[in-house]
OpenMM code with the backbone's topology and positions (N, CA, C; nanometers):
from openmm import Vec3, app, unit

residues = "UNK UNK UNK UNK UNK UNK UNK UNK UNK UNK UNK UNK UNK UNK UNK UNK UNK UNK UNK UNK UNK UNK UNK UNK UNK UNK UNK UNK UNK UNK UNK UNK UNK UNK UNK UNK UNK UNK UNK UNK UNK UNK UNK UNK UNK UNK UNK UNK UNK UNK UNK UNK UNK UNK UNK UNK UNK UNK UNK UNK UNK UNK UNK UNK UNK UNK UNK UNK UNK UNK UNK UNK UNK UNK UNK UNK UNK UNK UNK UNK UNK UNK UNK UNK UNK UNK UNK UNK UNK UNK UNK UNK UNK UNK UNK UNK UNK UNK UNK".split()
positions = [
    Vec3(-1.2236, 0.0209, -2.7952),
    Vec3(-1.2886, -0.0650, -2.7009),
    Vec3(-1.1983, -0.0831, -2.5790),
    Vec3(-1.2555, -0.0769, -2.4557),
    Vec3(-1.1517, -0.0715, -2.3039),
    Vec3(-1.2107, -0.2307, -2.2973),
    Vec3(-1.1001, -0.2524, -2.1965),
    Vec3(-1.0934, -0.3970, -2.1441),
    Vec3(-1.2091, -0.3848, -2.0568),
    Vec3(-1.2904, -0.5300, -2.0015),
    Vec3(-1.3414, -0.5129, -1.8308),
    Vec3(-1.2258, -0.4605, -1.7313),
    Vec3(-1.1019, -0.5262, -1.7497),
    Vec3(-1.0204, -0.4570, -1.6411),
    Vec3(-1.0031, -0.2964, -1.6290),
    Vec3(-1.0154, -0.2716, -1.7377),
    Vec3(-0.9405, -0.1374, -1.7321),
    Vec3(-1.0809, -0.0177, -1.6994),
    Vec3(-1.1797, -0.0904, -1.7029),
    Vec3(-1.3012, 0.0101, -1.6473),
    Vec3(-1.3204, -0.0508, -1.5335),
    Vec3(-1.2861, -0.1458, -1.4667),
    Vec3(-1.3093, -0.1624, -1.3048),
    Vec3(-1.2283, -0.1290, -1.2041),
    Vec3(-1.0784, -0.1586, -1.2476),
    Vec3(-0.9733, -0.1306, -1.1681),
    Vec3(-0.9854, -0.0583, -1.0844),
    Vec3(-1.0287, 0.1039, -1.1639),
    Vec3(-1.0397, 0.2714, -1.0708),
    Vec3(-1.1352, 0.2282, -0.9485),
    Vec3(-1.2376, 0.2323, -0.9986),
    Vec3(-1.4076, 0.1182, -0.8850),
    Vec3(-1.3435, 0.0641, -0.7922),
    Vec3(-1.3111, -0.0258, -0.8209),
    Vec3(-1.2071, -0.1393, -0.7176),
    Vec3(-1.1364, -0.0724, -0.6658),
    Vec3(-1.0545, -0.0018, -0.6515),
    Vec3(-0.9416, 0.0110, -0.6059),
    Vec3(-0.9955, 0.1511, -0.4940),
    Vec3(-1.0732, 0.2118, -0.5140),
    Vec3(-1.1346, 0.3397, -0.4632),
    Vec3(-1.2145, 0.2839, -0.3532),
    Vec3(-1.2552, 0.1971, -0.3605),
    Vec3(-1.3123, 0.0931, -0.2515),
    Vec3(-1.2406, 0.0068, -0.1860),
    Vec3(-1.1420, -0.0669, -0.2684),
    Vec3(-1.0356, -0.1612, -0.1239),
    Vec3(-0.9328, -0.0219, -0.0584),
    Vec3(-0.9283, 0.1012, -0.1704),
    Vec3(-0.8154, 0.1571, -0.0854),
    Vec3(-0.8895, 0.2527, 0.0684),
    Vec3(-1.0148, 0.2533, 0.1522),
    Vec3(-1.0495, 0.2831, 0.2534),
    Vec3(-0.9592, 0.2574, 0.3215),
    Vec3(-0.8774, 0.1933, 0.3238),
    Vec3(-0.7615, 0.1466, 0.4432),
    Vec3(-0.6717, 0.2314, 0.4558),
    Vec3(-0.6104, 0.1801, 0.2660),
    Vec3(-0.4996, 0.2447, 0.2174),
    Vec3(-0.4586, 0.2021, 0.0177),
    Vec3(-0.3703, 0.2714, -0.0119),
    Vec3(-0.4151, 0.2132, -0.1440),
    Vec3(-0.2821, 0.1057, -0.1540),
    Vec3(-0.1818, 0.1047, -0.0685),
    Vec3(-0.1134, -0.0485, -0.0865),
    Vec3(-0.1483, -0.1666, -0.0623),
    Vec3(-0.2742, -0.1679, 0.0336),
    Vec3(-0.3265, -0.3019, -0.0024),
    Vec3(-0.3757, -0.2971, -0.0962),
    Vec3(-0.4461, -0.2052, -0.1498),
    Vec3(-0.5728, -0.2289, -0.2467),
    Vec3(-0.5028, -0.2674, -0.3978),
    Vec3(-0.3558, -0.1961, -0.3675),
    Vec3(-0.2799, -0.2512, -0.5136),
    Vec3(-0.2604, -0.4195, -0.5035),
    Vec3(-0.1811, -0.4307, -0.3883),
    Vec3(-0.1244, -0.5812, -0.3090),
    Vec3(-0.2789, -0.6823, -0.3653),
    Vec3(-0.3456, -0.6680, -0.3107),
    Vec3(-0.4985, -0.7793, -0.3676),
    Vec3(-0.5466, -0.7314, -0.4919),
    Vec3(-0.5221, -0.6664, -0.5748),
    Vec3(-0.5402, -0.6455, -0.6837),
    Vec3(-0.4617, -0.7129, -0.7817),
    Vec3(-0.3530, -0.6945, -0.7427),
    Vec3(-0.2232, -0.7463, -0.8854),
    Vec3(-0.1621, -0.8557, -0.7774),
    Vec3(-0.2240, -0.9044, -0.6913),
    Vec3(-0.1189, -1.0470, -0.5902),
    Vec3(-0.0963, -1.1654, -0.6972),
    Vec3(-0.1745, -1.1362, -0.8006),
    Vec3(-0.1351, -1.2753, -0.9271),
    Vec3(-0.0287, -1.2247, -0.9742),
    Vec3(0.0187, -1.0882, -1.0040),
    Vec3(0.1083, -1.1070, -1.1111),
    Vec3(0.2554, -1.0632, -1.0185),
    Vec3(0.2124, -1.0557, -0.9012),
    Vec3(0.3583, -1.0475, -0.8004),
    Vec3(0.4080, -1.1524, -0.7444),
    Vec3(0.3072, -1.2409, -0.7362),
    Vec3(0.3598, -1.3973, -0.6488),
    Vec3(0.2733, -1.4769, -0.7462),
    Vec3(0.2419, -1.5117, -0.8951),
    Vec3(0.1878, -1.6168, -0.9598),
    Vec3(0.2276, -1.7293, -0.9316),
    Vec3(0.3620, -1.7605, -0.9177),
    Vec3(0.3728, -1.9350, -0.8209),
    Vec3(0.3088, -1.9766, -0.6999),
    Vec3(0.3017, -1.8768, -0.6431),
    Vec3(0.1809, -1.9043, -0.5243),
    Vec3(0.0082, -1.8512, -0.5072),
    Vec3(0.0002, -1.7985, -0.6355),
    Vec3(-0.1144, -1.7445, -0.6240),
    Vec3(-0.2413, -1.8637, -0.5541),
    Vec3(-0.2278, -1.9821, -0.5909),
    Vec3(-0.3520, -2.0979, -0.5685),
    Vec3(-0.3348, -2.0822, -0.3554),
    Vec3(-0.2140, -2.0401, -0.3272),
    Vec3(-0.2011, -2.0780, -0.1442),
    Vec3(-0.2021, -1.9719, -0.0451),
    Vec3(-0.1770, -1.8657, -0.1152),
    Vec3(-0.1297, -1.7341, -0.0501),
    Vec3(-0.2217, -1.6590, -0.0760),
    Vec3(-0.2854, -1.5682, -0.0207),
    Vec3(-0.3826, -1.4605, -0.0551),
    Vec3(-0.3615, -1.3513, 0.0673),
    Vec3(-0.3224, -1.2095, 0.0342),
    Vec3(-0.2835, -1.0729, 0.1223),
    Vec3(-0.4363, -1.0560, 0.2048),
    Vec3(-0.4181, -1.0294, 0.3396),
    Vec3(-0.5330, -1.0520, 0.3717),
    Vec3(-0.5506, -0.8642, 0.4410),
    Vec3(-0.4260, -0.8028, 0.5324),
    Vec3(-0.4370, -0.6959, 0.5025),
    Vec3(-0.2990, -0.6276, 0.5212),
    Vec3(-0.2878, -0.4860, 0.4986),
    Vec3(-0.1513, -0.4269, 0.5509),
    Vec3(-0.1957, -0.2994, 0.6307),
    Vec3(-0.1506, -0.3604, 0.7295),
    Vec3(-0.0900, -0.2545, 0.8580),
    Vec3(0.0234, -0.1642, 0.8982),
    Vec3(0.0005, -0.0351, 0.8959),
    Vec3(0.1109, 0.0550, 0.8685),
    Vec3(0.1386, 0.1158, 1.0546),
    Vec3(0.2287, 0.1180, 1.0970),
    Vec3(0.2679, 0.1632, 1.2698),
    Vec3(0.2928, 0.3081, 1.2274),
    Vec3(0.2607, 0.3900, 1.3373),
    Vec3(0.3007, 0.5688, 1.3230),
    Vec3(0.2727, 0.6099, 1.2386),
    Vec3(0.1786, 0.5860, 1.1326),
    Vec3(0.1394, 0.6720, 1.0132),
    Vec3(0.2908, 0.6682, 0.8944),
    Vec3(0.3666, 0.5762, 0.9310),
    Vec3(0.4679, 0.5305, 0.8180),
    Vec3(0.4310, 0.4706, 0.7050),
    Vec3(0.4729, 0.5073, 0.6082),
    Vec3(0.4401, 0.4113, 0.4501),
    Vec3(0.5594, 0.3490, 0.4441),
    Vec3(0.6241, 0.3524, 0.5103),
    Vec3(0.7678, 0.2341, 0.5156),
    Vec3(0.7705, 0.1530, 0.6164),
    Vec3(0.7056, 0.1165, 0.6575),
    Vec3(0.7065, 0.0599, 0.7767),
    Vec3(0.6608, -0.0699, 0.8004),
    Vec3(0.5536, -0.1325, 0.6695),
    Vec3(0.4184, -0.2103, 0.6744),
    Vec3(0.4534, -0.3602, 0.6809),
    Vec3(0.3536, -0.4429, 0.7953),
    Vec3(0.3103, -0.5367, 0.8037),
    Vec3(0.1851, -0.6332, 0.7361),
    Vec3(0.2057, -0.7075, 0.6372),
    Vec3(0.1778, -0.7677, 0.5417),
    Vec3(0.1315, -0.8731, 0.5973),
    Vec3(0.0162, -0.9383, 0.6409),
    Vec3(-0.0682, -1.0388, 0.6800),
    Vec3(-0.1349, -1.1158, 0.5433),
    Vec3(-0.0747, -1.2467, 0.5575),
    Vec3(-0.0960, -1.3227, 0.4514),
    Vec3(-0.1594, -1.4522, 0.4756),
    Vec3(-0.2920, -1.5164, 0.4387),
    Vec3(-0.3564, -1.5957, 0.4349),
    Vec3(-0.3131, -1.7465, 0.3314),
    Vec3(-0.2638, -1.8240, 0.4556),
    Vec3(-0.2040, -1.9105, 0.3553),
    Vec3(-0.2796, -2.0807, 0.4142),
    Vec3(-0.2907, -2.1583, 0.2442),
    Vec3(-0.3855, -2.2493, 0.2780),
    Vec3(-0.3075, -2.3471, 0.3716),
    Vec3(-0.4006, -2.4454, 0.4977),
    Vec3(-0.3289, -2.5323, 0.5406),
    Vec3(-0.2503, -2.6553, 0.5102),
    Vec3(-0.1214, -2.6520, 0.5391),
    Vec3(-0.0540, -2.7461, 0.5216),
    Vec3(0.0947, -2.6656, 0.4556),
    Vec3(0.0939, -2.5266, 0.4319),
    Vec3(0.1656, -2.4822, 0.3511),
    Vec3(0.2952, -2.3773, 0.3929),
    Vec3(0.2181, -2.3495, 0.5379),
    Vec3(0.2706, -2.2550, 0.6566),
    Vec3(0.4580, -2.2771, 0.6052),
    Vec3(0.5251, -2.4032, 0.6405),
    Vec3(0.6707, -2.3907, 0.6613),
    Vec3(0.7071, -2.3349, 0.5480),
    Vec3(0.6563, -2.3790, 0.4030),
    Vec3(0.6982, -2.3715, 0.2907),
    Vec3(0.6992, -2.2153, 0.2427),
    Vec3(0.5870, -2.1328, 0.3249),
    Vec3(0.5474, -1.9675, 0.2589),
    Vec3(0.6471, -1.9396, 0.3755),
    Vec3(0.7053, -1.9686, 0.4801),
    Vec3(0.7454, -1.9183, 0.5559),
    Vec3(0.9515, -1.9380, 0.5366),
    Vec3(0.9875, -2.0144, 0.4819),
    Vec3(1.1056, -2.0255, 0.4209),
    Vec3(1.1105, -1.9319, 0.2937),
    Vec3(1.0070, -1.8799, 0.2550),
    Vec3(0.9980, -1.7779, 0.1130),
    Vec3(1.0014, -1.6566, 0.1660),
    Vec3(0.9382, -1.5912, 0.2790),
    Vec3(0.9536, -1.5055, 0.3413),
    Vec3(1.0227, -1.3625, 0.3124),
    Vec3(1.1649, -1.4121, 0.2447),
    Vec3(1.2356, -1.3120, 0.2270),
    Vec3(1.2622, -1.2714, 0.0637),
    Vec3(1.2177, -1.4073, -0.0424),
    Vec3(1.1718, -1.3525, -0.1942),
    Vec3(1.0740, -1.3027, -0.1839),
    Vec3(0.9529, -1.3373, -0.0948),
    Vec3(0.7974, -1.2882, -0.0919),
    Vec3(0.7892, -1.1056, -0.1011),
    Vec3(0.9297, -1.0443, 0.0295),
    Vec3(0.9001, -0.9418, 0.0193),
    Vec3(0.9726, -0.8430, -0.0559),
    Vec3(1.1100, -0.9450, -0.0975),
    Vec3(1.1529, -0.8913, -0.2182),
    Vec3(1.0816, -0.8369, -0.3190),
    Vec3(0.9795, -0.9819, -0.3757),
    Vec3(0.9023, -0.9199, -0.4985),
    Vec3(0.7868, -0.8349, -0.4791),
    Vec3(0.7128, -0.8083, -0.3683),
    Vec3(0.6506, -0.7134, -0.3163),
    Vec3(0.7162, -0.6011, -0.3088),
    Vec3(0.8121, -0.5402, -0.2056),
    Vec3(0.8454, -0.4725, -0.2510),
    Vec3(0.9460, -0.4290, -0.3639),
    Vec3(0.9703, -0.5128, -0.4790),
    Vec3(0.9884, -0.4314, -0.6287),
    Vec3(0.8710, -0.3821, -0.6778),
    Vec3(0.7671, -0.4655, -0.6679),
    Vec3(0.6582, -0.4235, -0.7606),
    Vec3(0.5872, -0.3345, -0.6889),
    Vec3(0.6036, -0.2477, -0.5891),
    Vec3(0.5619, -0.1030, -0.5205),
    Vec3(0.6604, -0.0384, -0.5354),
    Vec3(0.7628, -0.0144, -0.5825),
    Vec3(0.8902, 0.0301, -0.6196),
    Vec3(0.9768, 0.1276, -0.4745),
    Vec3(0.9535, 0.0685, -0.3865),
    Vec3(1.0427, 0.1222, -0.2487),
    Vec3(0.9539, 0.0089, -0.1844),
    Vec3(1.0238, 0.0134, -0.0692),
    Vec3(1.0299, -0.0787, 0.0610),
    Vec3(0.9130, -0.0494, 0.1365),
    Vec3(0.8366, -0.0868, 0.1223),
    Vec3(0.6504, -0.0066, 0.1903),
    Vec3(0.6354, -0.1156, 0.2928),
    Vec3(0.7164, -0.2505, 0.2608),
    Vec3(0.6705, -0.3799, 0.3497),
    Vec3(0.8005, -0.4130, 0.4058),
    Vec3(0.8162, -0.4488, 0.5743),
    Vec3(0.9031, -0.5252, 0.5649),
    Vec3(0.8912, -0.6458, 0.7034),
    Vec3(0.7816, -0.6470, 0.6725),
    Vec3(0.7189, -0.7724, 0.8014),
    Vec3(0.6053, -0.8544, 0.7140),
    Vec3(0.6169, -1.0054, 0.7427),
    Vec3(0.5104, -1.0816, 0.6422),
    Vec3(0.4724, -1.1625, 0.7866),
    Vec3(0.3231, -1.1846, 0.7950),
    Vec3(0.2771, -1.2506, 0.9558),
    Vec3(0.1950, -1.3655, 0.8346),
    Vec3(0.1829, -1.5030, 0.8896),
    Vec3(0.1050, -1.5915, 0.8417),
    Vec3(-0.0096, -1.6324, 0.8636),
    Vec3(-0.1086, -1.6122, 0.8239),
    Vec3(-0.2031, -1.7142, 0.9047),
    Vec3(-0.2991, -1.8213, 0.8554),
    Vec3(-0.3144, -1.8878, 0.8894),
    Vec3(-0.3712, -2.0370, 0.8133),
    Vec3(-0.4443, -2.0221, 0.8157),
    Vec3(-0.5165, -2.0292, 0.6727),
    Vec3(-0.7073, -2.0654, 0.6935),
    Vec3(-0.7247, -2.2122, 0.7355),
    Vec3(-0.8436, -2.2122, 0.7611),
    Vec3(-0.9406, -2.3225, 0.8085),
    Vec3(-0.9948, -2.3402, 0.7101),
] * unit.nanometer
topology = app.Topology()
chain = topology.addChain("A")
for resn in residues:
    res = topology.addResidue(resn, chain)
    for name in ("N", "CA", "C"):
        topology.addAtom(name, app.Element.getBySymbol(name[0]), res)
C-alpha cells in the first residue's frame, strides 16, 4: 500500500516545477526545513539571475507583525535551506508581508 504522499508528490511537483524544480521542492517540504516557522513564513517564489542555479533569490511571505523577527533569522533560514538542497542554490532571502 503507497502513502497519499508518495502518489502525489511526482503530480505536484511536475506542476509547481514550470518555473523550476527548487521551488517546487522549497513549497513542498518548507515544513520539514523551517517547522518552527512553518505557521509565519511561507516561500512564495525563487528567482534565479543568468540562468545560474547558484545564484537564487528566495522571496518569502511572512505574516504581519513578524518581519524583524524572520529577518534577524535570515542567515539560519538560508543555512537550513540550503543544507536541505545540498549546495548553496540560495543566497538572498527578500520579505514580504502579507495583508
Amino acid at each position: 500500500m503507497k502513502t497519499l504522499t508518495k502518489l502525489t508528490y511526482p503530480i505536484i511537483e511536475n506542476c509547481l516545477s514550470k518555473n523550476n524544480k527548487i521551488e517546487a521542492k522549497l513549497i513542498i517540504n518548507w515544513s520539514k526545513i523551517a517547522p518552527e516557522y512553518n505557521n509565519i513564513i511561507f516561500p512564495k517564489k525563487v528567482m534565479f539571475f543568468n540562468n545560474k542555479t547558484n545564484q537564487g533569490k528566495l522571496v518569502l511571505d511572512v505574516t504581519r507583525g513578524f518581519g524583524p523577527v524572520i529577518q534577524m533569522q535570515i542567515p539560519y533560514l538560508l543555512n537550513k535551506i540550503n543544507d536541505f538542497l545540498g549546495y548553496k542554490a540560495i543566497n538572498e532571502i527578500k520579505i514580504k508581508q502579507m495583508v
